[in-house]
N, C-alpha and C positions, 0 to 999 in steps of 0.2 A: 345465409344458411343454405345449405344442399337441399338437394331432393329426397334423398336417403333420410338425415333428422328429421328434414318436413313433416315426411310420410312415418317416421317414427313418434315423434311427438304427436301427430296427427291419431296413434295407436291408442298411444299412451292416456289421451285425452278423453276420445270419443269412444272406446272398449274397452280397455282394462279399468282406469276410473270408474266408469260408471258400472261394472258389473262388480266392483268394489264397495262403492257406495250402496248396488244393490244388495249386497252381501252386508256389510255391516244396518242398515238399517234393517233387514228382515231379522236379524241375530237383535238386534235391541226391541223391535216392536215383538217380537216371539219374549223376551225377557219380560220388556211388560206384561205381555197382556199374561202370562204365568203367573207374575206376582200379583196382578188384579183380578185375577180367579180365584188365587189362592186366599187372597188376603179377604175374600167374600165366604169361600169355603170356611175358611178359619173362623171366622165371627160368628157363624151358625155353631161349630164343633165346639169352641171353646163355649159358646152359652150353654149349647147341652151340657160339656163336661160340667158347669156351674151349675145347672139348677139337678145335675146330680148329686153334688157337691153339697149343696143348700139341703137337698132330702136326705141326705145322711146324716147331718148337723141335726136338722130337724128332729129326727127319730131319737137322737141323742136326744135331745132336749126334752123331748115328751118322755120317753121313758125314764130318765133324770126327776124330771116333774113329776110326773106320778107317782114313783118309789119315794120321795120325801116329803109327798102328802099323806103316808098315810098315817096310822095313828101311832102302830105298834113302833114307827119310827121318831115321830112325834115326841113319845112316852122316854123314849131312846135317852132323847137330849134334855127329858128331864129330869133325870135320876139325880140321886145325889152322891156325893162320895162313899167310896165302900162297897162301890161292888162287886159282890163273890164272883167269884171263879165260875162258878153254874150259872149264874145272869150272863156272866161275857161269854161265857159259851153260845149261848141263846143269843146274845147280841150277834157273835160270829156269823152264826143259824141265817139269824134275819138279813144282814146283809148280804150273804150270799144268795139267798131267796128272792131278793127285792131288785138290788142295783146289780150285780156280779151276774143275774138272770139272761141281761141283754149279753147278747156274742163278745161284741166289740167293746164291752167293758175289760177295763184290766186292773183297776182297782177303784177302792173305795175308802173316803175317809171323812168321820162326823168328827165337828169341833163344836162343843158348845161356850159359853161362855164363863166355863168353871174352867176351861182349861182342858178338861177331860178331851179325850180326843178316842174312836172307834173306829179302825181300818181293817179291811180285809180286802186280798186281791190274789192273784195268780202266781205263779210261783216265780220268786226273783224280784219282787218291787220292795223298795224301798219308805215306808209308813215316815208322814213328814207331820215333824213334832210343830206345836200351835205356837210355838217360841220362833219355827222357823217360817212358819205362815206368815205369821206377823211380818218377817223381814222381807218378804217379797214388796220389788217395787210396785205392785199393784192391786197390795193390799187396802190403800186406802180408797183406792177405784171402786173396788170389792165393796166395800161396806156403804159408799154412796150410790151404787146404784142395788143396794135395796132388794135384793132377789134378782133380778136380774143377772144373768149369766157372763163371768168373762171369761172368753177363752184366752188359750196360750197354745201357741204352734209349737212344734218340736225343736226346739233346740234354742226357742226364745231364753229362756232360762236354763239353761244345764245344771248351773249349781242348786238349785232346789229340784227342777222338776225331774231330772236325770237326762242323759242325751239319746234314749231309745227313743225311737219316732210314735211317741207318743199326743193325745191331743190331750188339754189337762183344761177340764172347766170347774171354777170357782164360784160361788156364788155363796146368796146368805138365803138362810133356810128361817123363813115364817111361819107364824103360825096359823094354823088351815082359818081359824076360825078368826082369830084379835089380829091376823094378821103381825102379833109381836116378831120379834127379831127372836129365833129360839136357838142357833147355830149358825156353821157354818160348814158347806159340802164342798167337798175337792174329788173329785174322778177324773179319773184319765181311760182313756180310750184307745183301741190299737185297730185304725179301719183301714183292715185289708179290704175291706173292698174297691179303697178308692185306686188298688191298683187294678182291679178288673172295670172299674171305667175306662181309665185309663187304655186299658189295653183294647179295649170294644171300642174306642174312639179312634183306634187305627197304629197305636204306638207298638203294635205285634208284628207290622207289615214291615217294618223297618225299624234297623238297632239304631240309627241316626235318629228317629224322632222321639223326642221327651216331651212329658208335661213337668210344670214343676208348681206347689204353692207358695210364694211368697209374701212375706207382711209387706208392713208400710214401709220398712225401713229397706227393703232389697232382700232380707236374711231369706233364705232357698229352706223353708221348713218341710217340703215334702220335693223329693225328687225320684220319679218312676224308676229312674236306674240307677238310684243309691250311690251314684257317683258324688255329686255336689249338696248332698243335705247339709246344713248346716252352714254353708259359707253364702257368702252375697253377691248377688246379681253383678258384673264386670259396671264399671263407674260409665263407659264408655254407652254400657244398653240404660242403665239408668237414666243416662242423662238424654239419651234421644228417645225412650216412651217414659209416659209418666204415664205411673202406676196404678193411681189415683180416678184416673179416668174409664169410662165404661169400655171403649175397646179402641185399640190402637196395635199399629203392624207394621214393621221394618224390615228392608235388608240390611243386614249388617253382620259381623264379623263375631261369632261366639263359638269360645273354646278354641279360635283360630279357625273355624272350620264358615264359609259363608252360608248364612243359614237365613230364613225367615222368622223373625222374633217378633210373636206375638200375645197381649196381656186382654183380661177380658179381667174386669173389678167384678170380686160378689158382690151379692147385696145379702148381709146378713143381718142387717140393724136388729129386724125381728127376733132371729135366733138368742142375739145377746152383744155384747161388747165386741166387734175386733175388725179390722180393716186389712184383708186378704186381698187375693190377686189368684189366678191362674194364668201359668206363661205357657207357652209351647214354644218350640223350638224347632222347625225342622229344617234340615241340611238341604240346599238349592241342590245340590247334584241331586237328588234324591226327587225330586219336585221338577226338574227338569231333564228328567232321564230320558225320557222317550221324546221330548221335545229337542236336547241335544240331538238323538238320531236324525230327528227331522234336517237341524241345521247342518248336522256335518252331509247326509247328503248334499244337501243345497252348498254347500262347501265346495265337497266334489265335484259337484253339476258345474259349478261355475268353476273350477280349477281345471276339468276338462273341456269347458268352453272358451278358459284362455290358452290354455293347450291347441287344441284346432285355428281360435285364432292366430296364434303363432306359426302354427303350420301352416295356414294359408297364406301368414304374410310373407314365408318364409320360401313355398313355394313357388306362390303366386305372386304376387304385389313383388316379393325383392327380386325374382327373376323379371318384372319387365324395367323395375326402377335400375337394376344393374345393366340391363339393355340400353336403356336412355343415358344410363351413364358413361357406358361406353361409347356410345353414339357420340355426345359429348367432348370424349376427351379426343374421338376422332377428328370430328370439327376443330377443335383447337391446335390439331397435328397438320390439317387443313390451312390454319391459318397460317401457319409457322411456314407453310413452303411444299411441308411433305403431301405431293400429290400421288406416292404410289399407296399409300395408306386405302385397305379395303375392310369393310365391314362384314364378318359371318353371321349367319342366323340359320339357327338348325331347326327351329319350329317352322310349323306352318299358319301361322295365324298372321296378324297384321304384322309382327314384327320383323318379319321376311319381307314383306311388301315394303317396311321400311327402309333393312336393310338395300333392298336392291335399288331403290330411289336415292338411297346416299350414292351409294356405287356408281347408279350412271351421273349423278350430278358432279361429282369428283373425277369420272373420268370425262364429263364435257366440261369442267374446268380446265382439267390439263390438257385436250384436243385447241381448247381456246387459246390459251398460254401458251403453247407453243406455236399457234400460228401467230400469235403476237410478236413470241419472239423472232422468228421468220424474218416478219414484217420490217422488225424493227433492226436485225443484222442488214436485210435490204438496206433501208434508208442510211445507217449509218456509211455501207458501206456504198451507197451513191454520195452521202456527204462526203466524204472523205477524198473520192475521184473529186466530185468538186472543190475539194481545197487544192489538191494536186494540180488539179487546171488554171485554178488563180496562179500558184506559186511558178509554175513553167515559164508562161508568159509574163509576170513578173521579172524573174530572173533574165531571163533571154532580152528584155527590154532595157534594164540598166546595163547588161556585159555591150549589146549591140552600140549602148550610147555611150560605152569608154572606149571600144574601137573606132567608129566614130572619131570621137576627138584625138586620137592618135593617126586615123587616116589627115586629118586635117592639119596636125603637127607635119605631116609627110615622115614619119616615120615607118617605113613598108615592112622592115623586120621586127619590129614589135608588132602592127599589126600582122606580119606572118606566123610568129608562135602564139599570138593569143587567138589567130581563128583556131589553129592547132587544137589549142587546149579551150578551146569551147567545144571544137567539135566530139573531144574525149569527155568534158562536162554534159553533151548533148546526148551520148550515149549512155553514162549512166541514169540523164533523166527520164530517157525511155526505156531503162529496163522495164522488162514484163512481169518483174513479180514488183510486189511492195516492198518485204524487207530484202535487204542487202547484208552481206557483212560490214561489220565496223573497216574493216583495212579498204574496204572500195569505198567506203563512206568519206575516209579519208584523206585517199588519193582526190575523189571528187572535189575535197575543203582543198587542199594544195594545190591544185590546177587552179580554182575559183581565186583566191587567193594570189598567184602569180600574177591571173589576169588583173587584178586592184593596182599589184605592186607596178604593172606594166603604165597604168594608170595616173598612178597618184606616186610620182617615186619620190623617193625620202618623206613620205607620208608615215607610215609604219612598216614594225617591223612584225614577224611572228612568229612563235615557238609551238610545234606537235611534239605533247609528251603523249605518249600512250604505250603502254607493255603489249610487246607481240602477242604475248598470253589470252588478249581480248582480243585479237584482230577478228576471230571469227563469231566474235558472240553479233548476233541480227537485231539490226536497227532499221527504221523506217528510212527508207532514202529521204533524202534533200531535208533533213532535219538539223545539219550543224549550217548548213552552209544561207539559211533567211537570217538567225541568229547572227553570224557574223558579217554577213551584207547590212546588217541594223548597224553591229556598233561601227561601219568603217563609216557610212552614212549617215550617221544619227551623232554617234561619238567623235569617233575621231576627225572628221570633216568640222565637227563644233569647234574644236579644239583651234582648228587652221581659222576657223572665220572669227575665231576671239581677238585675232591681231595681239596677242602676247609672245613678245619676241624671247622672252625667256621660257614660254611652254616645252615640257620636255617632245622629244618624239613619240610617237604612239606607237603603243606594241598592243599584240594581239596574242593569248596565249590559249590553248586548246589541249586538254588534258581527258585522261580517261581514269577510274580506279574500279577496284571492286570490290563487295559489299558481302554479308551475308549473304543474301537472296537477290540483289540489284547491281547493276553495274549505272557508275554515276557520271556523265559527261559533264566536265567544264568548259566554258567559252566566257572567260573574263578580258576585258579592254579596260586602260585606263586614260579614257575618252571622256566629255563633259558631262555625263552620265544621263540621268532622266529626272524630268522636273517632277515634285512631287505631282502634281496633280495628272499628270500622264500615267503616273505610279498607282497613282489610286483608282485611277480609271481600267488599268489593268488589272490592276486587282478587282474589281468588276464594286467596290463604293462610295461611287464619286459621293463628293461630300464630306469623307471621316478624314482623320487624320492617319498618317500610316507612320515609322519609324524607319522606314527607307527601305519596306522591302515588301513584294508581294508573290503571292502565286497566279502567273499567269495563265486564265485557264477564261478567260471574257473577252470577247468582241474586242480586239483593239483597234482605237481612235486612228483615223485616215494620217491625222497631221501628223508631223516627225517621225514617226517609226513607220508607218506603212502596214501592209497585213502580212509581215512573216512570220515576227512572234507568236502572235495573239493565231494565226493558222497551223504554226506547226507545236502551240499546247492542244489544242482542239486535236490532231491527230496523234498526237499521242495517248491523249485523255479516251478517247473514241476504242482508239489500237487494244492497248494496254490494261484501260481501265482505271477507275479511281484511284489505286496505289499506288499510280505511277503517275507522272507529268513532269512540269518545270515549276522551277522557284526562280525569278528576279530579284537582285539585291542590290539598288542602285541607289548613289549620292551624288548630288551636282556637283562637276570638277573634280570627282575623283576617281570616277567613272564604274564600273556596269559590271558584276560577276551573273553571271544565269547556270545553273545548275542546274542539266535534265538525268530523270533517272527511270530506266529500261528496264526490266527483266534478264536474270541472267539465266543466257539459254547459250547452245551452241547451234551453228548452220548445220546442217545430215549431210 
């Protein structure tokens, strides 16, 4: 992994994470600690809305109780069938008087046990006959609990009690004194004023928050904003607060809208029969408005805190890590060779101090490397005088010792043209430069040559192909003519000391061609060739096995060949360079191809 992701991941991890992490846990412990204020808040406001709730119930019930203790009502439900017109007037009188007195009454209605029934109320209600009392399912409630009060929310029953949000209590009327069973009272009630608790407990300050009363069953018998009366609590809040309990708080999802849903149980046991609830409802945005503010700043704060970090990374941190990295890919241009490679730095801080220490260290690499290389044209090019100095004395040692043996023959005109033609061989080997042309390289192999044939006659024979076209392309002197002093000495002389009188003669053939980019010399003999292990010794691994042919370019072995070979690959290899050299292709008894190949240039 780079330095660039290092340092990126590196960002990624130690700043942006963690001011993430800071951000989302300040957003959840701000949620909480909201909903656990709130949910403390609420438990206080929903008991007060309750025990207002309980004093109006109350007040019902007392002035309920009083109006149907007294006598003149009493007397009411004793009558007996037959009563005029001017009594029920008077009945009319007294109710109105008695029960219709209190605000929140909306009507009234006596049942006694004849049947007879006495209602009066406000305008619009509907007077429920004793046929239809009876079918209410909580008539039989009614008559077991004995005086005792049962109420009915709005909209528990619609089909008797009607669907005005009305509260309807039931009970059975005794008598003051025997306590006898003397009737039975139904009123219903219309209490505005539980909308003005409602609204003094805060439902003014926002249209999002409700209260609402519910039974046991879920049914929404009173709803402050007349939206959901009469329908029931979503299955979904049902099931996560139970109703039943004194006080319980959730968030959760009502009307679609995320709200906190909260239930606080009456206690009405006293008042009379019923098992209510008051919910509230208020909407979280609503509850977390100015707490929202808080976060989205802290939002900001921190999205301009990764902002600056970014721009400092982007500044700062990625202008020195692009520095290092270019540095870097300098170094690697470095390895590769390129030493004019320089490094700029336009700041003035350390990274100028760095660049200019690359600089000098890369230019005293290349001040070095080239005195290396120096050094090392020197030495090669003292090696190479000293192979020259072998091969002179070499040569000049065997021509001396075939004149020699022709002086000895007393042969004065052979040895007359073979000093000749040494003394013309003597002068090309002391030309003053290295390369020569191919066409004097040549004439030097045919003089060399002659002086053999003067030597060794009906030994061999030999053929110079070469197209004029090459004459002037530059070769190292004295490079064909060790090659073919090996095979007349090595080869073909094998051939004579085999004592096979059927051996053919020996020829000797010297070829030039040209190449794309090289010009390629031949000097093949078919002389007794080269034993493998000579072979593989040239080829510089004694030991392996070869296929009968090597590149001569290693030290070669004193015995049999001598050092003409094995000194004139070394200077070519030296001269030329690795592209260029010799290959030997030799098999015993069939004697010796060597292929050198030059550069193609022309002499100026």
């Amino acid at each position: 992994m780079n330095l660039r992701k290092k340092v990126f991941l590196g960002f990624m991890a130690f700043i942006v994470a963690p001011l993430f992490v800071l951000g989302t846990i300040t957003y959840l412990l701000s949620q909480s600690i909201i909903q656990q204020n709130y949910a403390e808040q609420s438990e206080f406001t929903l008991k007060a809305v309750g025990r207002n709730i309980t004093y109006v119930l109350k007040e019902a019930n007392y002035f309920s109780q009083a109006s149907m203790q007294r006598e003149d009502i009493q007397r009411m439900l004793g009558a007996k069938d037959g009563v005029d017109a001017v009594t029920l007037t008077e009945y009319d009188r007294l109710l109105q008087r008695t029960f219709l007195s209190y605000t929140p009454a909306y009507s009234v209605t006596l049942y006694d046990f004849e049947r007879q029934s006495f209602s009066q109320g406000k305008i619009g209600y509907r007077p429920l006959s004793f046929a239809e009392l009876a079918k209410l399912p909580v008539f039989g409630e009614v008559m077991a609990l004995n005086g005792v009060p049962r109420w009915i929310g709005p909209h528990e029953f619609e089909n008797w009690t009607g669907n005005k949000p009305l509260f309807t209590m039931i009970r059975v009327i005794n008598d003051t004194y025997t306590l006898d069973n003397r009737g039975i009272l139904l009123q219903q009630f219309q209490f505005s004023e539980l909308n003005r608790i409602f609204n003094y407990f805060g439902t003014s300050h926002s249209n999002g928050v409700r209260f609402m009363i519910v039974n046991q069953d879920g049914l929404i018998m009173v709803d402050n904003k007349d939206k959901l009366s009469g329908q029931t609590l979503p299955s979904h809040i049902d099931s996560s607060i139970h109703l039943g309990g004194e006080y319980e708080s959730g968030k959760m999802k009502f009307d679609g809208v995320e709200s906190i849903v909260s239930v606080h149980h009456l206690d009405l046991d006293e008042f009379g029969k019923m098992n209510w609830s008051v919910v509230s409802v208020t909407p979280w945005a609503y509850l977390s408005g100015r707490s929202m503010q808080v976060i989205q700043w802290i939002g900001a704060i921190t999205i301009l805190s990764l902002l600056s970090a970014l721009l400092f990374n982007m500044l700062f941190v990625g202008r020195i890590i692009r520095f290092i990295l270019y540095i870097v890919n300098s170094m690697k241009k470095v390895e590769i060779g390129d030493l004019g490679i320089r490094v700029e730095a336009n700041s003035k801080d350390e990274t100028s101090a760095l660049a200019r220490g690359f600089n000098s260290l890369v230019e005293r690499i290349s001040t070095l490397l080239e005195d290396v290389k120096r050094e090392q044209e020197r030495k090669n090019k003292a090696e190479l005088m000293l192979m020259q100095a072998q091969i002179k004395p070499h040569f000049l040692f065997n021509t001396l010792e075939s004149i020699n043996a022709l002086a000895a023959q007393n042969e004065g005109r052979k040895v007359s043209r073979m000093v000749q033609r040494l003394g013309t061989i003597l002068r090309v080997s002391f030309y003053h430069k290295e390369e020569i042309p191919l066409s004097m390289e040549i004439d030097h192999v045919r003089n060399y040559l002659e002086i053999q044939k003067y030597r060794f006659e009906d030994l061999f024979e030999y053929e110079i192909d070469v197209p004029p076209a090459l004459f002037s392309t530059p070769i190292l002197k004295l490079t064909l003519q060790p090659l073919l002093e090996n095979s007349i000495q090595h080869g073909i002389e094998g051939m004579e000391s085999s004592g096979d009188p059927d051996r053919q003669k020996g020829f000797l053939w010297i070829a030039a061609e040209e190449t794309e980019n090289a010009v390629v010399l031949w000097v093949q003999d078919n002389g007794a060739g080269i034993p493998d292990d000579v072979l593989l010794r040239l080829h510089g691994t004694p030991g392996s096995r070869s296929s009968g042919s090597a590149e001569a370019g290693a030290p070669m072995p004193e015995e049999r060949v001598g050092l003409g070979i094995p000194n004139v690959a070394d200077r070519l290899r030296i001269h030329y360079g690795s592209r260029y050299g010799m290959m030997i292709c030799s098999r015993p008894g069939f004697g010796t191809v060597i292929r050198c190949t030059i550069p193609k240039r022309t002499t100026g």
